[in-house]
C-alpha positions in Angstrom: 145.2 57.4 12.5 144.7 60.7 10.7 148.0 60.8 8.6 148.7 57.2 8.0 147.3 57.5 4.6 149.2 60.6 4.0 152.3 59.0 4.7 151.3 55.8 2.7 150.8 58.0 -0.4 154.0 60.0 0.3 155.9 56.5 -0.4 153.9 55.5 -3.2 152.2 52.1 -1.5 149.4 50.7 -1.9 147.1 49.3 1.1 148.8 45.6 0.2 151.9 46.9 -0.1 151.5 48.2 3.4 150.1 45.5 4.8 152.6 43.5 3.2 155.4 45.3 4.7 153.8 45.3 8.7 152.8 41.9 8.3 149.2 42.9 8.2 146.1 42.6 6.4 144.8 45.0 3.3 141.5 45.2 5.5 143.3 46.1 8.5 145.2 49.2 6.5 142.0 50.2 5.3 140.2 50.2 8.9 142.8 52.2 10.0 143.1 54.6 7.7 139.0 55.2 7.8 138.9 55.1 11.4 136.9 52.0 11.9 139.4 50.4 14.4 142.6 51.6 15.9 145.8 49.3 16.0 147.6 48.5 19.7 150.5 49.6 20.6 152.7 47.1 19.0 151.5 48.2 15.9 151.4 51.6 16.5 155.3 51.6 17.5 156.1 49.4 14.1 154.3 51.8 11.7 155.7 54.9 13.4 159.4 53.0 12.9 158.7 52.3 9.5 157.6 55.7 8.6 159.9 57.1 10.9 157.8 59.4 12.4 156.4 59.7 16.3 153.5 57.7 17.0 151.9 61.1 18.4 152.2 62.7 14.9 150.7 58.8 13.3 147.6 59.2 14.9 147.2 63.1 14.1 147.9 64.0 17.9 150.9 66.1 16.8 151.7 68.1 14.1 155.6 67.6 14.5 156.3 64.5 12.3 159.8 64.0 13.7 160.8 61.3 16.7 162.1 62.6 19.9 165.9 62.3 20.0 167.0 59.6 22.8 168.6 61.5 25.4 172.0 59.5 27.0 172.8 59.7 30.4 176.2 61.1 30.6 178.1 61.9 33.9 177.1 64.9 35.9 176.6 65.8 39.4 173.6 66.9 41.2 174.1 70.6 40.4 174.9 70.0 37.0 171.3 67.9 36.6 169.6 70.1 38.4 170.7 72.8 36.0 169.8 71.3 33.0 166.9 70.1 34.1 165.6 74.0 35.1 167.2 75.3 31.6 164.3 72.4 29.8 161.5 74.3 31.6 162.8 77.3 30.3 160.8 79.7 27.4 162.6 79.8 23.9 163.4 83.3 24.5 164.6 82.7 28.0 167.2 80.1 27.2 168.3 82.7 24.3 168.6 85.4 27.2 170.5 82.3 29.2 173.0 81.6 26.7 174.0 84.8 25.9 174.6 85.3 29.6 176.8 82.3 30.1 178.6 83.6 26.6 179.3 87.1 28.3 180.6 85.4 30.9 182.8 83.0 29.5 184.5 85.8 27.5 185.2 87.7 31.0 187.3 85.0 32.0 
């Protein structure tokens, strides 16, 4: 729970007000925060939705504080999903290289 504090402070609550909000005891905040105990999962998920953060960056396991975007299933075929799915394993500078391929070839036609 390395950066619930942090993010406590950042929205100017108290432990009670905290715990007041996720339905929780002061003592509980304060465990977490210092490491004594860890919450479950349930918890976990409601304090990363209230600070809107990932549960990952909550607990100091990343330093990205942002949530994953849902990804929708849309209609494609197999070679499409296969495609996309290669282009994800991809280096930054590879899918760089990648788009300005497909761009040079789109302009050919």
């Amino acid at each position: 729970m390395n950066n619930l504090k942090q993010l406590r402070l950042q929205k100017a609550l108290s432990q009670q007000a905290l715990a007041d909000r996720l339905d929780i005891s002061q003592q509980s905040v304060y465990k977490y925060e210092n490491q004594i105990t860890e919450p479950n999962i349930d918890m976990l998920k409601v304090m990363a939705d209230f600070f809107d953060v990932s549960v990952d960056y909550l607990i100091g396991h990343s330093s990205c504080s942002h949530k994953v975007e849902n990804v929708q299933e849309t209609e494609l075929n197999e070679d499409e999903l296969s495609l996309i799915q290669k282009y994800r394993t991809l280096s930054p500078s590879s899918r760089t290289a990648l788009q300005n391929l497909i761009h040079e070839l789109l302009q050919n036609t």
